[in-house]
N, C-alpha and C positions, 0 to 999 in steps of 0.2 A: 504494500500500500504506500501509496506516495504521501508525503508531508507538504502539506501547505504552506505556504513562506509568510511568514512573519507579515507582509504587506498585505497579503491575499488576508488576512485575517482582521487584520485591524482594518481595511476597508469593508469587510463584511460583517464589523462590530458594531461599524458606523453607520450602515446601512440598517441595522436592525436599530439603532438608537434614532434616528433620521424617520423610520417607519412610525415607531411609537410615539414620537414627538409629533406626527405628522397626524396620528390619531387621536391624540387628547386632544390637540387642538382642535380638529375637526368633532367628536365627541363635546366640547365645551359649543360650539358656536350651534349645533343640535339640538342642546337644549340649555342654551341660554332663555329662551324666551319662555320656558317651560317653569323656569326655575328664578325667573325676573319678579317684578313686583306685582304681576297678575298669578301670580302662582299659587296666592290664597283666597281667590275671589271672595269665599261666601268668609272673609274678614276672621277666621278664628283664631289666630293669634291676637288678635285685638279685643277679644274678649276679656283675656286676662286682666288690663288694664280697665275694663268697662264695668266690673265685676269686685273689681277690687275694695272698694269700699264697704262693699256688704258684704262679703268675706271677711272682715275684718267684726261687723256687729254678728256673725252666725255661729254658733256653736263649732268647734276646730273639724268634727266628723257628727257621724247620724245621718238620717233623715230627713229632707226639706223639701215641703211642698212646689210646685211649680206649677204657674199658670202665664197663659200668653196670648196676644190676641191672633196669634197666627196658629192655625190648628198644626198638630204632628203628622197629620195628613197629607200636608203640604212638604215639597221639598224644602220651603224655605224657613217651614215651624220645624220641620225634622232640625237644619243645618241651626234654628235657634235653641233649640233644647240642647241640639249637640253641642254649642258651644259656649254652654250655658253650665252644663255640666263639666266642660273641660274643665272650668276657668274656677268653679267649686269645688273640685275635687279634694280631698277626696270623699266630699260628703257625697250624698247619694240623692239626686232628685227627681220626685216623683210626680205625675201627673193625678195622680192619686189621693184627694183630699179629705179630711174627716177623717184620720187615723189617729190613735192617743201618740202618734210616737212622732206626729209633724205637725207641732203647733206656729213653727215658724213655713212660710212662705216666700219664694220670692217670684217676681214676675217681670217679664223679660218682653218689652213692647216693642211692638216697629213702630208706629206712629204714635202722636200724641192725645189722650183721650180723657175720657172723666175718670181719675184712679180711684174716688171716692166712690163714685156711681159703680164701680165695675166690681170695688170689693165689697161692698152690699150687698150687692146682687149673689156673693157667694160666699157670704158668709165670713166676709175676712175685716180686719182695721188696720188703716194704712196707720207702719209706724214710719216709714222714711221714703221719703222719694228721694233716690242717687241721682235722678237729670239720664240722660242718653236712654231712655226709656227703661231702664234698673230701678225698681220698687219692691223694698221688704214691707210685709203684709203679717198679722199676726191673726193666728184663727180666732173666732169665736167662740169661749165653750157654746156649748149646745145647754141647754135648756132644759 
């Protein structure tokens, strides 16, 4: 078997380093726009920040009511529970009201509405409005 020369090698070292640098590059520019500033559309990194306030009045874990005006029917009530939940973690929140073990609430608006009219209607008393549609709600007992 013949031996490759010293030259043959290091231009064939170079050619594999030249190949691989040729494919990040190309790799990065693929999916630059993927991984750009539209890459979170539906905003859930920014929950954390939107949330953060009433994270701070909720109990550290447990149980916590959730209500919205956008149903979980919807992809864009799913994507707000979803990151609604994120951003509470690692409590646990449920759409599920009237249980002894979630007398706190909180509710997560896309628009701006009556919060007094809306927690009456389900049996809740606004303790805080956060602003960007973030409102802790505290149950009613029952009667």
């Amino acid at each position: 078997m013949k031996q490759l020369s010293p030259a043959v090698v290091s231009v064939a070292c170079a050619a594999v380093a030249l190949l691989s640098l040729w494919s990040t590059v190309d790799f990065y520019r693929a999916t630059e726009d993927l991984a750009g500033s539209n890459a979170d559309i539906y905003q859930i990194g920014a929950q954390a920040d939107r949330f953060r306030e009433v994270a701070s009045a909720l109990p550290p874990t447990g149980t916590i009511g959730y209500v919205s005006d956008r149903a979980s029917s919807e992809t864009v009530g799913t994507v707000m529970y979803d990151g609604a939940q994120y951003a509470l973690a690692p409590r646990l929140l449920t759409e599920r009201l009237r249980q002894a073990d979630t007398p706190w609430v909180v509710g997560n608006f896309s628009k701006p509405l009556d919060v007094a009219g809306f927690a009456s209607k389900r049996g809740l008393t606004v303790v805080r409005d956060f602003g960007s549609g973030v409102v802790l709600f505290r149950q009613v007992p029952a009667r």
